[in-house]
C-alpha positions as CSV (number, residue, x, y, z in Angstrom):
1,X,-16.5,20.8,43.4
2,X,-19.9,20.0,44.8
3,X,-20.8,16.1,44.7
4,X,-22.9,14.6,42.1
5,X,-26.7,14.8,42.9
6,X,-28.4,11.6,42.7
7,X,-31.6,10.1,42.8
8,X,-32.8,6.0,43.2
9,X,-36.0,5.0,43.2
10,X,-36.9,1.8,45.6
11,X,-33.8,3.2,47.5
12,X,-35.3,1.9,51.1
13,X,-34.5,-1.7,50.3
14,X,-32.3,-4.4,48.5
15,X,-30.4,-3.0,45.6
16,X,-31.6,0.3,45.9
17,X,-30.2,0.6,49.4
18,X,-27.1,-0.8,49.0
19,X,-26.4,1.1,45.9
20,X,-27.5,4.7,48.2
21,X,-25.3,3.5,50.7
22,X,-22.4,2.6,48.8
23,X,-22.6,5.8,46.7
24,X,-22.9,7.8,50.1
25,X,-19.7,6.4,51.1
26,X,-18.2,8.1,47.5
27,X,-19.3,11.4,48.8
28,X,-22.5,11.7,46.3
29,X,-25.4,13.2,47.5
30,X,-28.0,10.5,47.3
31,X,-31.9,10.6,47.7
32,X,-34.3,7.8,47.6
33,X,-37.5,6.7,47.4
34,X,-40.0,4.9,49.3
35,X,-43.9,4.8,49.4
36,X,-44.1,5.1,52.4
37,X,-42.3,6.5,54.5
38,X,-44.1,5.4,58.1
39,X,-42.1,2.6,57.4
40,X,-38.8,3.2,57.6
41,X,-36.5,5.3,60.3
42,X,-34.5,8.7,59.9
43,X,-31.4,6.2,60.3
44,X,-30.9,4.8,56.5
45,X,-27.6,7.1,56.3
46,X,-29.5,9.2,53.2
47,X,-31.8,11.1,53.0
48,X,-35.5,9.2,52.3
49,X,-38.5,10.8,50.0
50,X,-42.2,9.3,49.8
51,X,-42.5,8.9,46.3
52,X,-45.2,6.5,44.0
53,X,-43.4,5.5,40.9
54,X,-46.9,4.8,39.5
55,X,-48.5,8.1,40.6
56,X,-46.7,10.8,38.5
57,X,-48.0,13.5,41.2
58,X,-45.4,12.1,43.9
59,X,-42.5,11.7,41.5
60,X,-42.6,15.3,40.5
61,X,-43.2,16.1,44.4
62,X,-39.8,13.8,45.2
63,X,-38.1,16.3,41.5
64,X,-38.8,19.6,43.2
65,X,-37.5,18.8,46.7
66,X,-34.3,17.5,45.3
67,X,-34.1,20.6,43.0
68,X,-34.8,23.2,45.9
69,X,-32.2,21.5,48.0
70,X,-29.7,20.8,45.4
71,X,-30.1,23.4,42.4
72,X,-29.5,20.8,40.1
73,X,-29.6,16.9,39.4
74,X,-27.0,14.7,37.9
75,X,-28.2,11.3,38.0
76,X,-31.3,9.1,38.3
77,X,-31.5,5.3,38.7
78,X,-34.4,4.2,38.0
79,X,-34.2,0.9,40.4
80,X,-37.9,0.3,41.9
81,X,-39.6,-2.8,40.8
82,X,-41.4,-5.3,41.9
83,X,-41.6,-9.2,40.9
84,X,-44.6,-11.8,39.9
85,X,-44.2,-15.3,38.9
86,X,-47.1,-17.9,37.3
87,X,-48.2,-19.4,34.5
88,X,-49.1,-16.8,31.9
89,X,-52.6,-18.2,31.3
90,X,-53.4,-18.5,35.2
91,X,-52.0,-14.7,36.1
92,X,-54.7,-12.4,36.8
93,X,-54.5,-9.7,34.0
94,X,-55.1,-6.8,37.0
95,X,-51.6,-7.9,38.4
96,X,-50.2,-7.9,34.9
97,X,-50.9,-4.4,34.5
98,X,-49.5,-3.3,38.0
99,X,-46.2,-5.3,37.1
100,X,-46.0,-3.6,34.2
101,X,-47.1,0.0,35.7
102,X,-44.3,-0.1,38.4
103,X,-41.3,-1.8,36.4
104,X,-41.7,-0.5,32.9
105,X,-44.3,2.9,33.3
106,X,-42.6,4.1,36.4
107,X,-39.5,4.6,34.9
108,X,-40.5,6.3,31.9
109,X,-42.8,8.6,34.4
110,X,-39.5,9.3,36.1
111,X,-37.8,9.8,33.5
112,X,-40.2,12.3,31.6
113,X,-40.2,14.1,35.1
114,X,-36.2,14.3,35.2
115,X,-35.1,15.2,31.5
116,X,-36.1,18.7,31.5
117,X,-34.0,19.5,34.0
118,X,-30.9,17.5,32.9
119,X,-31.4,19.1,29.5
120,X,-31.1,22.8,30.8
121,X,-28.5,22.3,32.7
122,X,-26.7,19.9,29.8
123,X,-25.7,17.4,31.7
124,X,-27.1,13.7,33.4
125,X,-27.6,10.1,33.8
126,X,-30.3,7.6,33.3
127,X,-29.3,4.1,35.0
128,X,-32.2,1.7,34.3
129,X,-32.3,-0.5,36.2
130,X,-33.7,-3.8,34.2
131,X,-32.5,-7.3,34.4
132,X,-30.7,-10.7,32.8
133,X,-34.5,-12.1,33.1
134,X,-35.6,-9.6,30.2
135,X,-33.4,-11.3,27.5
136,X,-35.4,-14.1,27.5
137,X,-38.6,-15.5,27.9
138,X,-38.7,-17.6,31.5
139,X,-40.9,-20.3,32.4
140,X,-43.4,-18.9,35.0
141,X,-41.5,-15.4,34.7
142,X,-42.6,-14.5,31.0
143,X,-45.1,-10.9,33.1
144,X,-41.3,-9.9,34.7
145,X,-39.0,-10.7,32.0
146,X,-41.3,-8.7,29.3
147,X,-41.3,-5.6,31.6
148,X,-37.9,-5.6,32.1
149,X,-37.0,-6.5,27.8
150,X,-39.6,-3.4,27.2
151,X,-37.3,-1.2,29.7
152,X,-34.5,-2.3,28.3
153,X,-35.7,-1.0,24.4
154,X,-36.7,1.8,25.7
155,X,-33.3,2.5,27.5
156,X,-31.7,2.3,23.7
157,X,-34.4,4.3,22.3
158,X,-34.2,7.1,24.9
159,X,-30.0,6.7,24.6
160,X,-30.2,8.3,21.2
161,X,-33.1,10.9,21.6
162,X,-30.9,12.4,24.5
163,X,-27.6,12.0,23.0
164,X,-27.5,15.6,21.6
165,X,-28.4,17.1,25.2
166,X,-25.7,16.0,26.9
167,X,-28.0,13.0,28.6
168,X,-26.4,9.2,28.8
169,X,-28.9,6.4,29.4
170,X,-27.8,3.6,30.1
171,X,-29.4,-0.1,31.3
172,X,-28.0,-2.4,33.8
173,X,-28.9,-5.3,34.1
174,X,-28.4,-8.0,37.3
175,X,-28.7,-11.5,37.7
176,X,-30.1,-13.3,41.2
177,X,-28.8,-10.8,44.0
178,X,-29.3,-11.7,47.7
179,X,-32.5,-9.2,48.2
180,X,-36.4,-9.5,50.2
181,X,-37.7,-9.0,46.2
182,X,-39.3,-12.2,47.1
183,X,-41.5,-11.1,50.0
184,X,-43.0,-8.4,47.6
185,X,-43.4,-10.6,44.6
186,X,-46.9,-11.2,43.4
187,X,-47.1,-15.0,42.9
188,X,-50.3,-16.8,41.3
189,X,-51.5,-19.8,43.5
190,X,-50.5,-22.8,42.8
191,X,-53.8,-24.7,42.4
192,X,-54.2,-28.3,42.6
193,X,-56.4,-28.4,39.9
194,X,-53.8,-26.6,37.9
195,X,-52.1,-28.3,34.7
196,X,-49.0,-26.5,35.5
197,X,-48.7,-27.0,39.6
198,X,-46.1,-29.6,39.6
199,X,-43.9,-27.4,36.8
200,X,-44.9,-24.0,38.4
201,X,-44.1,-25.5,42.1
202,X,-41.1,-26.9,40.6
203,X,-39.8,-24.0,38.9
204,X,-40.9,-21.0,42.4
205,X,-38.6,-23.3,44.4
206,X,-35.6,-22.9,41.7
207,X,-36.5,-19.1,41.4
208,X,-36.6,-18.6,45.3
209,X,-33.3,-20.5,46.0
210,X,-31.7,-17.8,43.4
211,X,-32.9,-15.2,45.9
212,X,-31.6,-16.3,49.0
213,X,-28.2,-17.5,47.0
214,X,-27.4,-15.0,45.3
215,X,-24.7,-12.3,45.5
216,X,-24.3,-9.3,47.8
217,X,-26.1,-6.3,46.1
218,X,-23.1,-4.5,47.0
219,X,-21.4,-5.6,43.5
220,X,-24.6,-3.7,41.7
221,X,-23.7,-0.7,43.3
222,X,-20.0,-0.9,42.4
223,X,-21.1,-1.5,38.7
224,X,-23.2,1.4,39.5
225,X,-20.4,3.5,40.5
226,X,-18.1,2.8,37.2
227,X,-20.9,3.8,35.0
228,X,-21.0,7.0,36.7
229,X,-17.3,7.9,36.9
230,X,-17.3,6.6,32.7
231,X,-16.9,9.6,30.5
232,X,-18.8,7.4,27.3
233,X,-20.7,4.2,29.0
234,X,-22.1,1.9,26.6
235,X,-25.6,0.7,26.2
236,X,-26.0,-1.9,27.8
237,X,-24.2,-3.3,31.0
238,X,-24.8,-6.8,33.2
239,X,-24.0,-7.4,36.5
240,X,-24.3,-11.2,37.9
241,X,-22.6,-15.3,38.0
242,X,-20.3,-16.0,34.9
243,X,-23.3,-18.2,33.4
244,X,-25.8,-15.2,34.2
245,X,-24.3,-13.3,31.9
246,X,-23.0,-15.7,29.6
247,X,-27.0,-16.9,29.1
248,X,-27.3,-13.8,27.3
249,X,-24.3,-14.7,24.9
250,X,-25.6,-18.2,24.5
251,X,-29.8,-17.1,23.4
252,X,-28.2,-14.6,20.7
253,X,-25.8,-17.6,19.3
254,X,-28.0,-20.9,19.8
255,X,-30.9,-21.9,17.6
256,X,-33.7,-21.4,19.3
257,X,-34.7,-24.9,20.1
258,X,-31.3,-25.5,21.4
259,X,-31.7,-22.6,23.5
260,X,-35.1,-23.6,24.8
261,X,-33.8,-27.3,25.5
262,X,-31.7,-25.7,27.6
263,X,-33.9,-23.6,29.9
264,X,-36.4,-26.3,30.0
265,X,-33.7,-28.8,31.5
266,X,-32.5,-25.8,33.9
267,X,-36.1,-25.8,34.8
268,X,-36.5,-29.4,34.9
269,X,-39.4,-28.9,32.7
């Protein structure tokens, strides 16, 4: 049999990389994406495409090389993103909307590019990518966690729309992975005017410590794998620390003050 096609957007870096890499190691055939590709070597171990998640012109450019070369395509991760952090009222709303065009537009751009295809040939996967951040509003975080929430609703919508075509959609979502997400992250200044420096500083060097503490990506990619090799995956799937996770479980079964008591104490708030 020939190995599974497969496709990851942001593949040149952090998660996206390690999950190419792992999955080459599998035997899949794995492309991914960059924006530019000046930037990066013919050494990755996969193969590399220049592709604009936000320019729709580029992602069906990246489509038809991986059709021509492959005849077909099995699955798509839809893994590029990018981060911003500040106070919602202090955020310029011309970074809002480029948050929201890469993490949330991008991968229904990719998607709409991809689902022909996977419907002709009756068979494919849609991994989106989202994150334990979207199931709740976050302190300084609220532009990221609502792109990555509106991904995730979309993931459940598109689930059901496809299920007659043979199409699975499916959302993962990790915690705080050891990745350079921070050195592309849009962060609003801290002013010293502000109202909310000392709770915004406060709060950049908790989310920054996450970064640089957190788990190999490589655990991503292995949830990544078991999605693909599962015959029926469910909906929904999360990837991160016991407490990561168990966040989730405690927002759905708190009140909601008890809940928000909580973050605002993580926070130090």
């Amino acid at each position: 049999m020939k190995s599974k096609v497969v496709l990851i957007t942001g593949g040149s870096s952090g998660i996206g990389k390690s999950i190419a890499l792992y999955l080459k190691t599998k035997d899949f055939t794995v492309y991914g994406t960059t924006r530019s590709l000046k930037k990066h070597g013919d050494n990755l171990g996969f193969e590399l495409l220049e592709m604009d998640v936000t320019k729709p012109e580029t992602i069906k450019d990246a489509v038809d090389i991986v059709l021509s070369q492959e005849g077909r395509l099995d699955v798509l991760i839809n893994n590029a993103g990018i981060g911003i952090t500040g106070a919602i009222e202090e955020t310029p709303y011309e970074e809002i909307t480029k948050v929201f065009d890469t993490n949330f537009h991008g991968p229904i751009h990719t998607s709409k590019e991809v689902l022909p295809y996977m419907r002709k040939q009756g068979s494919g996967l849609i991994i989106n990518i989202t994150s334990i951040a979207g199931y709740m509003g976050l302190p300084f975080r609220g532009v990221y966690s609502a792109t990555k929430g509106a991904l995730d609703l979309v993931t459940e919508t598109l689930r059901m729309e496809t299920r007659n075509f043979g199409v699975k959609v499916v959302s993962l979502a990790p915690g705080d992975f050891a990745t350079n997400i921070a050195s592309g992250r849009y962060h609003a200044a801290v002013l010293s005017d502000s109202p909310y420096k000392d709770a915004y500083s406060n709060t950049l060097d908790l989310i920054n410590e996450g970064v640089h503490d957190g788990d190999d990506p490589i655990l991503v990619a292995k949830m990544v794998l078991k999605i693909i090799n599962t015959a029926k995956p469910k909906t929904h799937y999360r990837v991160g620390t016991f407490m990561q996770k168990f966040s989730i479980k405690l927002k759905n079964f708190l009140p909601d003050k008890v809940f928000e008591k909580l973050l605002l104490n993580h926070y130090k708030l």
